[in-house]
N, C-alpha and C positions, 0 to 999 in steps of 0.2 A: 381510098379505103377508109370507113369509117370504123366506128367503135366495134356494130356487131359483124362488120366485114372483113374478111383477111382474103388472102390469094395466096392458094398450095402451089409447090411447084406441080408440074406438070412435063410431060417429054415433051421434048424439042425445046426445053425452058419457056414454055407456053404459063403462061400460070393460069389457075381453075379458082374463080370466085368462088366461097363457100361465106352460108348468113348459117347462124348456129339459133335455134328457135329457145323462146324460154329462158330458163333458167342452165340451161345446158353451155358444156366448155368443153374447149378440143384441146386439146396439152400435147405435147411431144415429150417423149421421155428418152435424154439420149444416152446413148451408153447400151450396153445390154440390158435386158432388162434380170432388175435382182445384184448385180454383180456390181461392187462399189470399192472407193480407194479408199486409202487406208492415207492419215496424216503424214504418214512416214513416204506415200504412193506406192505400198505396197495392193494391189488388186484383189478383192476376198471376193470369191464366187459364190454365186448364188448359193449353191450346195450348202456352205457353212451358216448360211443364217439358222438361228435357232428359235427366236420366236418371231410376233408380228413386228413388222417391220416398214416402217411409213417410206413414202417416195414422192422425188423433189421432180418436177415437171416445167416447162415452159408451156405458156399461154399462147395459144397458137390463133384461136376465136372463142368468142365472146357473146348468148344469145342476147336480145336485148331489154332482160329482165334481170340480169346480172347487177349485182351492187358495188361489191367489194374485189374488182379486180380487174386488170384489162389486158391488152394483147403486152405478151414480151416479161410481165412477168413469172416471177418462181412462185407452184404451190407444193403444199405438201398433201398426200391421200394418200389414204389404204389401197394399194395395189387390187386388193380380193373385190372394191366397189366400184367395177370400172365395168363400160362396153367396149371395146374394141373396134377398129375400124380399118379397110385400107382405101387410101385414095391416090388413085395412081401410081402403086409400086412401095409408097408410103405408109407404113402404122401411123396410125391416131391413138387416142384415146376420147372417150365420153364420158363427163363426169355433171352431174348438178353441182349446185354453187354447194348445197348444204353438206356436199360427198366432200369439203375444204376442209383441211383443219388448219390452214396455216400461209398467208403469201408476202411472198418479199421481193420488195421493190425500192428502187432508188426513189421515185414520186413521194411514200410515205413520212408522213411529217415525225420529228424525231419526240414530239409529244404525245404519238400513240403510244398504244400497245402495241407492242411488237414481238419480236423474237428475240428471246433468249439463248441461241442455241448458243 
């Protein structure tokens, strides 16, 4: 498996090459989607959010025009800038590099800029 290659599962635990073209990324978002814990793990449902609201994803593939990020880590995006996809029973998600506003990974040297969250 290289950089722009990953392998979805698949039935039978067969798994399905996928190459992601361009500038484009496949993330997984798990959890329901909207619905988030709380520090205490208290669960707040979708319903309660009140404004825009960003979301944390895994790197699932990678096209190979990509710069800033690879298989396995965390981004953050606007939910409303996404495509949608299913691959065998599975949600995706589609995003360009520039739809990013944010990725965190153990790789990242602690002299970037990073995240303050």
């Amino acid at each position: 498996m290289t950089k722009e290659t990953a392998s979805l599962p698949g039935p039978d635990d067969e798994r399905l090459p996928i190459k992601m073209l361009n500038d484009r990324i496949l993330v997984s978002v798990e959890g329901a989607e909207g619905e988030r814990r709380s520090s205490g793990g208290i669960l707040i449902p979708a319903t309660a959010q009140l404004g825009k609201r960003l979301t944390w994803a895994i790197v699932v593939a990678v096209g190979p025009n990509v710069r800033a990020m690879e298989i396995d880590d965390q981004v953050l995006f606007n939910p409303e800038d996404r495509y949608e996809v299913e691959v065998r029973g599975t949600d995706y998600i589609i995003l360009r590099e520039r739809d990013i506003h944010a990725v965190a990974a153990e790789r990242l040297e602690e002299s970037s800029t990073g995240l303050y969250l």
